[in-house]
N, C-alpha and C positions, 0 to 999 in steps of 0.2 A: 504493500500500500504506500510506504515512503515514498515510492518511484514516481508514482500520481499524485502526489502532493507536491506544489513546488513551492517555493519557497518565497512567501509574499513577502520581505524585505529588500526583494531585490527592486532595483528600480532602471525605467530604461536608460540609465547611463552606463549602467554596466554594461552594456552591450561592446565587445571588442572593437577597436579601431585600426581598420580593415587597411587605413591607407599610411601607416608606421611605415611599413615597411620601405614602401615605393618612396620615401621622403628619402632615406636613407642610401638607397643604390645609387651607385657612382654611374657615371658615365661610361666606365669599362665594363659594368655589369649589365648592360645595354637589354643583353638579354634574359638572363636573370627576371632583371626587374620587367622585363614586358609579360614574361611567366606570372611574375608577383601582381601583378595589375590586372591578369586574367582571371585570376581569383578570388584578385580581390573583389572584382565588380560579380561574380558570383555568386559570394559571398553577399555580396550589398545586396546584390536582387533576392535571394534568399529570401535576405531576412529583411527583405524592410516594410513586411506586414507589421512586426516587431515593434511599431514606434511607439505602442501604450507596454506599460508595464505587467498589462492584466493578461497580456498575450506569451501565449506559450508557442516553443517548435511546433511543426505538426503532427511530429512523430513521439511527442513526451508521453499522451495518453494510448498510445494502440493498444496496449495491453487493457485496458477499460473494456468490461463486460459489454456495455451498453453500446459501443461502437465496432467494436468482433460483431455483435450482433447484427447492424445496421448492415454493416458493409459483406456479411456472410448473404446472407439472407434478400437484403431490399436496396443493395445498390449493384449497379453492371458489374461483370467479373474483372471487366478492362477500367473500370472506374479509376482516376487519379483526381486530387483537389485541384480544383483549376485557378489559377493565381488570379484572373480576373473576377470571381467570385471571392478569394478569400482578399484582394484588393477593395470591392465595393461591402465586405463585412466588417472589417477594420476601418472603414472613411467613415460610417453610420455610427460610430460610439461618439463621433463628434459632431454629430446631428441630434437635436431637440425636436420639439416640433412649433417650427419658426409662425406660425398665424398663433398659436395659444402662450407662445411666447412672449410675442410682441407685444399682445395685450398685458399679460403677466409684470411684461416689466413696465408697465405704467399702470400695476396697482388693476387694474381693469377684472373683473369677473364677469364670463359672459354667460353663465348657462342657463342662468333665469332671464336675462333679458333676448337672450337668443330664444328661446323656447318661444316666450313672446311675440318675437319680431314674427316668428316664422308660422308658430298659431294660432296667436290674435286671441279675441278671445274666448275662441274654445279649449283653450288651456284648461283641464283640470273638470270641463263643463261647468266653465263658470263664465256666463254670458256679461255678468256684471263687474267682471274683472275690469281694477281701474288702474293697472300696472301701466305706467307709462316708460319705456324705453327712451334714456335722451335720444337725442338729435346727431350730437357730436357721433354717439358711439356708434348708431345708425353708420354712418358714413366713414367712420373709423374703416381703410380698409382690408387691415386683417379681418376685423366682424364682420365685413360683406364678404369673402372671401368664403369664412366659417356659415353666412348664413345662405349664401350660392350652395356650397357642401353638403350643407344639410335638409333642403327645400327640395331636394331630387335626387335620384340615384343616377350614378353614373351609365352611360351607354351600356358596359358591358353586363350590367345585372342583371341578373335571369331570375327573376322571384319563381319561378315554377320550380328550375330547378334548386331551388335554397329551401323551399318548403322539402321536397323530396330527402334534403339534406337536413332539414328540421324534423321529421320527423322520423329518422331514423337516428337522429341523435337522443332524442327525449324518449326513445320506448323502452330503455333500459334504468330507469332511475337508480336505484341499486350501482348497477356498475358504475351508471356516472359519476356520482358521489366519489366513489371508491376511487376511481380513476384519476379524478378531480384531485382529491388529497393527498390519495398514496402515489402516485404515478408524475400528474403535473407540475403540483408544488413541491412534493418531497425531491424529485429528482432536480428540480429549480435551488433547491439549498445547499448542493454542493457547490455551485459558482457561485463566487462570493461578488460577480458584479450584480446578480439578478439578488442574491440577499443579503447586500451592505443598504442598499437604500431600506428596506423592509426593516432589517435591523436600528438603522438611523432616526426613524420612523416611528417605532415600536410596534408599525403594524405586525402583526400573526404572530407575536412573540407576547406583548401586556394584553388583549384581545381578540387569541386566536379563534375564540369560536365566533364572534360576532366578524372577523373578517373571513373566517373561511364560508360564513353563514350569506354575506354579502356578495360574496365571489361566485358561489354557487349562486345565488341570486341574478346574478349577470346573466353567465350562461343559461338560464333557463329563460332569461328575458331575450336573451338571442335567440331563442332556437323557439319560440312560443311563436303556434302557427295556429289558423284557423279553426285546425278541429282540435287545439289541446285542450279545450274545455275550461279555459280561464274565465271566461266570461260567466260561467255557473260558481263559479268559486267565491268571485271578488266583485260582483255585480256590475264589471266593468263592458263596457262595449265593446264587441267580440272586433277582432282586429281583421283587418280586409285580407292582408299577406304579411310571410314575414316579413319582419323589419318596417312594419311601416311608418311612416311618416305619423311622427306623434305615440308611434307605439310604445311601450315601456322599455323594448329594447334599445330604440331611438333616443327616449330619454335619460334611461343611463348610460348610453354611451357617451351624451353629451356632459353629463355630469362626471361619469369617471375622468374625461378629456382634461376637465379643471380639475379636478383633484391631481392627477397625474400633473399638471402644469406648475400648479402650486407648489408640491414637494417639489420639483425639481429643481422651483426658483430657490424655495428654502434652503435642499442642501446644499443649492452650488453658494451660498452662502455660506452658508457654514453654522444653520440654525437646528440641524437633526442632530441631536445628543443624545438619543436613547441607548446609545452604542457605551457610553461609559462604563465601566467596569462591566461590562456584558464579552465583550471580545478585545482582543489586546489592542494599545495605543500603536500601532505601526504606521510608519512613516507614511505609509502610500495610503492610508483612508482620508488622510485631508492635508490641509497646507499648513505651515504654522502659524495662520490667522486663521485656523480655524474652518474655512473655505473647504469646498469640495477639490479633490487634485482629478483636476481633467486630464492633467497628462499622462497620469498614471489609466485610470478609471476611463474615461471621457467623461462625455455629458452624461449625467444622470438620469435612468429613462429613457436612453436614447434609440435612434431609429433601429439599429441592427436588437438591442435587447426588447426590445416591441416585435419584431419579425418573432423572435425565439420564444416569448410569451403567446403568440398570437399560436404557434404551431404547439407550443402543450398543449392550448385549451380546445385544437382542433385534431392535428394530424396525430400526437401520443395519445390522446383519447378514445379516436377512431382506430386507431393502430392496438390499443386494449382491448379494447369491444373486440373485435377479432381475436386475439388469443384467446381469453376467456370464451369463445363462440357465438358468438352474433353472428347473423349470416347479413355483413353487410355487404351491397351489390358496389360494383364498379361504379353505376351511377350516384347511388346513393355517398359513396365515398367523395367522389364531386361535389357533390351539392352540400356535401360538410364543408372543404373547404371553399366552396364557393359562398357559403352562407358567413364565416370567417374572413372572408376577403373582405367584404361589407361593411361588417363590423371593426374588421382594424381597420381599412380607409375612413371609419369616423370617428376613431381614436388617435387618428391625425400618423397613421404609416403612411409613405409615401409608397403609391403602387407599384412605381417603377420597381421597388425594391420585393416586392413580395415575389415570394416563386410561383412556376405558371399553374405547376400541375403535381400530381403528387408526387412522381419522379423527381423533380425537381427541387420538391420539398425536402427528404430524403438527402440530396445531394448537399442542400443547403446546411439541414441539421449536422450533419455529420461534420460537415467546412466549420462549422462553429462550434461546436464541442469539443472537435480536434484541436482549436487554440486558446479553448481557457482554460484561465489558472482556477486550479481545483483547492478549495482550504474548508475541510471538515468541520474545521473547529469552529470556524466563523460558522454556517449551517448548521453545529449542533443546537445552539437556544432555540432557533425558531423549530427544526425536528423534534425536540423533546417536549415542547407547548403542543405543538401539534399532535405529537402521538398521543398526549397525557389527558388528551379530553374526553374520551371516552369514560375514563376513572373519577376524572373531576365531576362530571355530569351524573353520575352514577353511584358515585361513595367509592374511595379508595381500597376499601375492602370486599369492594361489589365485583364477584367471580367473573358477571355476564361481562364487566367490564376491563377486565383483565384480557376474556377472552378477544374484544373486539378490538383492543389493542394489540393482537399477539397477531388477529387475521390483517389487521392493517399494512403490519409491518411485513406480513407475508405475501403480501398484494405487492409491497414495493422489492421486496428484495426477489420474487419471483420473473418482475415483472424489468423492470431496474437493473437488477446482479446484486449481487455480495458484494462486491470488492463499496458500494457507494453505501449499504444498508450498515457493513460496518465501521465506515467511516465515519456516517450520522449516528450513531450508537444506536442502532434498533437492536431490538432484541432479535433471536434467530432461531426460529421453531423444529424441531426436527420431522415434525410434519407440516411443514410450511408450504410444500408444492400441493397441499391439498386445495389451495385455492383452485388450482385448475380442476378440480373435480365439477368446476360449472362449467368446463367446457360442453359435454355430453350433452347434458341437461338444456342448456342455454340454445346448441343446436339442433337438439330435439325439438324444440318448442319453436324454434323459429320455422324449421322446418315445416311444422304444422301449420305455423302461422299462414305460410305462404301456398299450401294448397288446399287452406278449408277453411270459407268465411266465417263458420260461428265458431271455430277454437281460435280465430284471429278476432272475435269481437269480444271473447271471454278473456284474453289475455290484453285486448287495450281496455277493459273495466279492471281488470286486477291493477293494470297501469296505473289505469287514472288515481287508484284508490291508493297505491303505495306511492306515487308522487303525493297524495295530498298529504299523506301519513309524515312523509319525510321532512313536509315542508311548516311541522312545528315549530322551531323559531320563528322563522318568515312571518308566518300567521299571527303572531304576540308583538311582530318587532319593526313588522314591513307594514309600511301604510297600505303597497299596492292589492299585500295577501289579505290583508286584515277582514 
C-alpha cells in the first residue's frame, strides 16, 4: 500500500531540472550534449502534465485494484493514455466556473433571483409573489448568460432518451443508495483533491447524514420523471419530462451551482478551517496567509474534479447496477449518461470537456485516477463518519447496525478493491463477497420484469413503496418530500 500513497509534502518544485546539464557541456562535447538535450526535452514533454503538485507519474498507481480493473475489463486491449487528454485534465484544475464566479466575486447570489427572472411568478405557485429582481443584475452579463443557460436546453438534448435513462436509474432504490455511498463517495475519499475541500468545509464529516441525505436528494431530483409518482407523494405538479424547466431537479441544480461557487470563493480565500486538527498542517493544503494553494491543488471545485464527480454519480453507479445484476440495456446506459450530461452543463461543466460516450468515459476515468495523488489518511475522517451512521442512527450497540455497517463496507471493498477499503480503515468481512449474492436475484427479476407486464407492475409498486420507505429523512427535513 506505501507504493500508492505518495507523498503529499512534496511540492512541484521538486521536480528535476532537466536543462543542468546542457548548461554545463562544453563546446567539444558538441555531441554529448545534443544526446543531453534529446532527453532532456523528453523528459520535459513527459512530464509537464506534472505542473500541480496533486499530480502523480502515470504509472505510480497501476498496481491499484480499481484501474487493473478498468483497463482488464472496459478499456481497448491497445488502449495507451493519450497526452492530449491527460493535457486538457491537468488545464481544468485551473478552471472554476467563470459566469458563477464573476458574480461570486462581486458578492452577487443568483439562485433566487434567477429562479425568478426565468419563472416569474409561478415560482413556488405563488401568483402573488412580489420578489423583484434588480435591474442592474438583470443585465449583469454573466446573469444573462446563466439565465440564457437555464431558460432552455441545449440542441443536443434528447428528453426521450434521459427519461429512458431516468428510469432505469430510479428502479433500483436499494442499490442506488448503496452505490451512492459505498461506491461514489467512498471511493471519492481517497483523493484528497475531491476530499480536502469537503474536509475544509466540514461537509460529510460534522453532518454526514444530512449531506449524504441531500446528495441523494439530488440525484433522485435528476433522475424524477413523469411516471415516478412524485406528484402522489408531495402534492406537487407532476412534471412534463425530465429535467424540466422549473423542475426540482432544475432547481437544485441551480442552487447547488451557488453553493459550489461560494465555497470555492471561501477556500480560495483561505476561510474553510474545519481541516484543523482533523488532518495534518502540510505545506500544500494552503499558502501561508492562509489562502487556498492553487499551484499545488488548482482551483477549488474545479472543471476537471466536476467531470470526475459528474461520472461517480453516473457512469460508477450505472457500472454497479450491472455487477450487482441489473439488466441495464445499451440504450438505457445512454440515457444515464445523457440525463448527466444535463445536469452537469447546469452545474456550470463546460461541455466541451465532458466525454462523448461511455467508451470515452472509461478512457477519461482511468486518465484521471492514473495521476492522482492518493492520501488515506486525509479520506479517513470523512470514511469513518460515513460508515459510522448506520450505528449512530440505530444505538451503538444495535446488532442490525453493526450489521449494515459491515455490508457497506463490503459493497465498497467488493466493488472498489482492498488495497482502497484498507487504506480508508473499513473493516473487512470474510464473507464480504456475499454482496454479490444479489446478482442472481436482481437478474432474475429483471429478467421477469422485461417479459411479463404484471411481474413488471408488481415490482414498480414494490419500487415505488421502498423508494418512499427510504426516503424518511427527506420526508421530516425536505420541504419538496414533506
Amino acid at each position: 500500500m506505501d507504493k500508492k500513497i505518495i507523498n503529499t509534502a512534496s511540492t512541484p518544485t521538486d521536480k528535476p531540472d532537466f536543462q543542468s546539464s546542457n548548461a554545463q557541456s562544453s563546446n567539444a562535447q558538441s555531441s554529448n550534449a545534443q544526446s543531453s538535450n534529446a532527453q532532456s526535452s523528453n523528459a520535459q514533454s513527459s512530464n509537464a502534465y506534472q505542473r500541480h503538485g496533486r499530480t502523480t507519474a502515470i504509472d505510480d498507481h497501476s498496481d491499484l485494484q480499481v484501474l487493473k480493473r478498468i483497463k482488464r475489463y472496459l478499456l481497448p486491449k491497445d488502449f495507451t493514455i493519450s497526452p492530449a487528454l491527460l493535457d486538457e485534465i491537468v488545464a481544468g484544475y485551473d478552471i472554476g466556473d467563470p459566469l458563477a464566479d464573476a458574480l461570486a466575486a462581486q458578492s452577487i447570489k443568483f439562485a433566487k433571483p434567477l429562479q425568478h427572472t426565468i419563472l416569474g411568478d409561478s415560482l413556488n405557485n405563488n401568483p402573488a409573489s412580489n420578489y423583484l429582481v434588480n435591474k442592474d443584475l438583470v443585465n449583469h452579463p454573466s446573469f444573462s448568460a446563466l439565465t440564457e443557460q437555464f431558460s432552455s436546453y441545449p440542441d443536443w438534448f434528447d428528453p426521450k432518451l434521459a427519461q429512458i435513462g431516468a428510469v432505469a436509474y430510479r428502479r433500483y432504490p436499494l442499490m442506488l443508495i448503496w452505490l451512492l455511498r459505498n461506491v461514489a463517495l467512498m471511493a471519492g475519499y481517497s483523493i484528497p483533491a475531491l476530499s480536502l475541500p469537503l474536509i475544509q468545509t466540514g461537509a460529510l464529516m460534522h453532518d454526514a447524514l444530512p449531506r449524504l441525505m441531500r446528495t441523494y436528494a439530488y440525484i433522485l431530483a435528476v433522475s424524477e420523471h413523469p411516471s415516478s409518482n412524485m406528484s402522489t407523494v408531495n402534492q406537487n405538479k407532476p412534471i412534463e419530462q425530465v429535467l424540466a424547466i422549473g423542475s426540482e431537479g432544475w432547481r437544485q441544480s441551480i442552487q447547488v451551482r451557488q453553493i459550489h461557487t461560494l465555497v470555492r470563493q471561501s477556500l480560495l480565500k483561505g476561510k474553510g478551517n474545519a481541516a484543523t486538527g482533523v488532518i495534518p498542517n502540510a505545506e500544500q493544503h494552503h499558502n501561508p496567509d492562509g489562502s487556498w494553494n492553487t499551484n499545488y491543488w488548482g482551483i477549488p471545485i474545479n472543471q476537471t474534479d466536476m467531470i470526475a464527480t459528474h461520472l461517480q454519480f453516473s457512469l460508477l453507479i450505472m457500472r454497479g447496477l450491472r455487477l450487482l445484476g441489473a439488466r441495464i440495456s445499451t440504450e438505457e446506459a445512454e440515457g444515464i449518461l445523457h440525463l448527466w450530461n444535463l445536469a452537469s452543463y447546469w452545474m456550470g461543466v463546460d461541455l466541451d470537456r465532458l466525454p462523448k460516450d461511455e467508451a470515452a468515459c472509461w478512457e477519461w476515468l482511468y486518465t484521471y485516477l492514473s495521476i492522482q495523488q492518493l492520501d488515506f489518511k486525509m479520506g479517513q475522517p470523512l470514511a469513518k463518519a460515513l460508515h459510522d451512521l448506520p450505528r449512530q442512527l440505530m444505538g451503538e450497540d444495535n446488532r442490525r447496525g453493526r450489521f449494515v455497517e459491515m455490508v457497506n463496507a463490503s459493497v465498497t471493498r467488493t466493488l472498489v478493491g482492498d488495497d482502497i477499503g484498507d487504506g480508508l480503515n473499513l473493516p473487512k468481512s470474510k464473507i464480504r463477497f456475499g454482496v454479490l449474492s444479489s446478482v442472481p436475484i436482481l437478474f432474475a427479476l429483471d429478467t421477469a420484469r422485461q417479459h411479463n407486464a404484471s411481474v413488471a407492475h408488481k415490482l414498480e409498486a414494490f419500487r415505488a413503496k421502498r423508494q418512499d420507505n427510504m426516503n424518511w429523512w427527506l420526508k421530516k427535513n425536505d420541504d419538496y418530500y414533506k
